[in-house]
DRENKETI-537482 format. One line per 5 residues: number of its first residue (from 0); for each residue z, x, y of C-alpha. Coordinates in steps of 0.02 Angstrom, whole numbers. Layout:
<sites>
NUM> Z:X:Y | ... .
</sites>
This chain:
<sites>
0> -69:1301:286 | 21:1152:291 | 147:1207:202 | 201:1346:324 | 195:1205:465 .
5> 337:1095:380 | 442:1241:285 | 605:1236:390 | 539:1127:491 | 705:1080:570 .
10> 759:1239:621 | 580:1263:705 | 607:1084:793 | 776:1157:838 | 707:1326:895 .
15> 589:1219:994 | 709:1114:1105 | 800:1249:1113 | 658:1335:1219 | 618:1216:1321 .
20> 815:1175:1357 | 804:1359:1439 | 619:1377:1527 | 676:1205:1583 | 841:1291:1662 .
25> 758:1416:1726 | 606:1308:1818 | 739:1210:1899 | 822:1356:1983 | 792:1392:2160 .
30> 677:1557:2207 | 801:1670:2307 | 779:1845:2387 | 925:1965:2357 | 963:2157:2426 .
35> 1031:2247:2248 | 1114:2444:2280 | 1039:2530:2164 | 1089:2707:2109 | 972:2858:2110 .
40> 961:2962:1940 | 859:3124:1934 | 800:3202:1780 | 685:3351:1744 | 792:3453:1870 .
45> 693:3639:1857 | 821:3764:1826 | 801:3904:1965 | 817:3789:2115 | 939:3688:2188 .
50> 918:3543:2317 | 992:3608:2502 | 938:3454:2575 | 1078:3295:2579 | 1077:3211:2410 .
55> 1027:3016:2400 | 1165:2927:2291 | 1111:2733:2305 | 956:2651:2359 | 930:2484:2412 .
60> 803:2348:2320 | 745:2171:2397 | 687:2064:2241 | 631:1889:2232 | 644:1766:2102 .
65> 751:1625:1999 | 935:1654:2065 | 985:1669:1873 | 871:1811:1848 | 924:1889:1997 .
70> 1110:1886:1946 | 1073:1972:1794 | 969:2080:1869 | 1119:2148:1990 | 1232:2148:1833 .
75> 1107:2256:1732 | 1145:2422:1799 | 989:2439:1899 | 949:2621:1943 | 798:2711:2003 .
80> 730:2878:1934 | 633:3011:2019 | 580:3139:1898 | 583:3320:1966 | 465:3386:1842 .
85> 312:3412:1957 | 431:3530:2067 | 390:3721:2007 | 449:3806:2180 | 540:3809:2324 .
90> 500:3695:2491 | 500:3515:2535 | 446:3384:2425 | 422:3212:2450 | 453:3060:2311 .
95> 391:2878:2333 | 495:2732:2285 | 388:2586:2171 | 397:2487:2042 | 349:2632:1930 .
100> 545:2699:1971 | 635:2537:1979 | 593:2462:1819 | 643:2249:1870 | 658:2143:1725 .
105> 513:2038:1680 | 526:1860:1820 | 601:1970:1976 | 461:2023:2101 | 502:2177:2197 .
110> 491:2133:2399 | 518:2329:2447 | 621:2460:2431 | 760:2571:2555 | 695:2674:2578 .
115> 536:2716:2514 | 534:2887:2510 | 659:3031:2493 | 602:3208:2532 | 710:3355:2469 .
120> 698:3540:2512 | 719:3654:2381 | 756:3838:2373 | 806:3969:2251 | 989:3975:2182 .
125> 1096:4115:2244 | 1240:4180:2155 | 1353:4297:2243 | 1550:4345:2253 | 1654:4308:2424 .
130> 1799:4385:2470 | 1984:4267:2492 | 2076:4238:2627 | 2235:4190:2617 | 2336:4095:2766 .
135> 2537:4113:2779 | 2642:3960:2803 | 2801:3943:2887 | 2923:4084:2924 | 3032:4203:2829 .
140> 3240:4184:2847 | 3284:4311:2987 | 3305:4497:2950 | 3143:4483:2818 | 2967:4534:2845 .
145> 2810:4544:2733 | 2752:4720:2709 | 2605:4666:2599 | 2532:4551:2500 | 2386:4566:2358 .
150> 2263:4421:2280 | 2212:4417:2128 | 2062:4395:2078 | 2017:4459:2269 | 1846:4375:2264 .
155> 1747:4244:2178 | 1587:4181:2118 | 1496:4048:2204 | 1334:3975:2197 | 1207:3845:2263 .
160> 1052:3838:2378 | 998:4018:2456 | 1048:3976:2630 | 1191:3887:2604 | 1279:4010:2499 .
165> 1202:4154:2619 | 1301:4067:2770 | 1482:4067:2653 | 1577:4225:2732 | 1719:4197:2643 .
170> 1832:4070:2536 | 2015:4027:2605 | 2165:3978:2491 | 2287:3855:2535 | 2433:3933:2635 .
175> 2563:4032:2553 | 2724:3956:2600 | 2860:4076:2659 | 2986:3942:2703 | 3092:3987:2535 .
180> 3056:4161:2514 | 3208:4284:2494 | 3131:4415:2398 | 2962:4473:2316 | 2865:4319:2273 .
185> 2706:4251:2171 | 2618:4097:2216 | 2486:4032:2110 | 2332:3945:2246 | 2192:3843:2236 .
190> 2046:3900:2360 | 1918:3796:2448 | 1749:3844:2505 | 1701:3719:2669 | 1530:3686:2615 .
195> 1511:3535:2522 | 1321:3632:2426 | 1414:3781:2366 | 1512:3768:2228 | 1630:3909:2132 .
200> 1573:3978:1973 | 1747:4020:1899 | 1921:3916:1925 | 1939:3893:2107 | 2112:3989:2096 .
205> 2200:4150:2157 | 2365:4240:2107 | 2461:4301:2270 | 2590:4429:2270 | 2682:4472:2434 .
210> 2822:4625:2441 | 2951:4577:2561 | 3085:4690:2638 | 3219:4709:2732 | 3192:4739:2934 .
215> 3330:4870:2985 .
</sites>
């Protein structure tokens, strides 16, 4: 027994004031209280739904403790989880924010968290195609007029939450710009949908063709 007492018994000494070096740093620092932004992470997201409620991106957390602790703390890429996995069908559900989802490292008390709670509502996901429309920019050089135009694909896939994509009548390109047009003319456009839930399926992008002639 004695012999695994004294067997490197220097480095042990070493290892020794070398512990007591840093609980004695850390004892000496002053307790502080700090507000860290957190972000929010989701996992377990169930497949057939889709959240039509606003999206919480950061979260704020009051801890308490030695102000070295607490700097690492902010530097360690702090982030609260809510785990969707108890969410099976559509309707609002509310999540609690504790120490269960804001894992602190060992020495940092948590004081509270804002907020506390997030509630989504959830609905189906709706997939449907909406139609383009396409805006004209500027003016053709005089004696010129557009007799038609076509787009191409003329409609696109979008998707998100039921109501939202329900209330999407329609996609609009960016405005086809006459200003240089002589002749018949393709412009390549990206298209925007203004809801910031719905998304496009494909490559938010048309092909637009116009056949211009002659006024006489």
């Amino acid at each position: 027994m004695m012999h695994l007492i004294t067997e490197n018994i220097g480095l042990k000494l070493l290892a020794l004031v070398a512990a007591f070096f840093i609980w004695a740093n850390i004892a000496s620092e002053p307790e502080l209280s700090t507000i860290i932004a957190a972000p929010v992470e989701y996992k377990n997201f169930p497949k057939d739904l889709e959240i039509s409620s606003e999206i919480v991106e950061t979260i704020d957390v009051e801890a308490h403790g030695p102000a070295g602790q607490l700097r690492d703390a902010s530097d360690s890429h702090l982030a609260a989880i809510i785990d969707f996995s108890g969410v099976k069908a559509p309707g609002e559900r509310t999540f609690s924010l504790t120490a269960a989802e804001v894992k602190l490292p060992r020495g940092i008390q948590l004081i509270r968290i804002i907020p506390a709670q997030l509630r989504f509502d959830f609905e189906h996901k709706l997939t449907r195609n909406v139609p383009i429309q396409v805006p004209f920019a500027g003016r053709l050089a005089p004696g010129l007029k557009v007799v038609s135009h076509t787009v191409t694909p003329s409609a696109l896939t979008i998707a998100g939450p039921e109501s939202r994509v329900a209330a999407v009548l329609k996609a609009e390109s960016d405005p086809f710009d006459l200003t240089q047009v002589a002749s018949d003319t393709t412009q390549k456009l990206s298209v925007y949908i203004g809801e910031p839930q719905v998304r496009f399926v494909n490559t938010p992008q048309v092909t637009v063709s116009i056949h211009v002639e002659k006024i006489h």
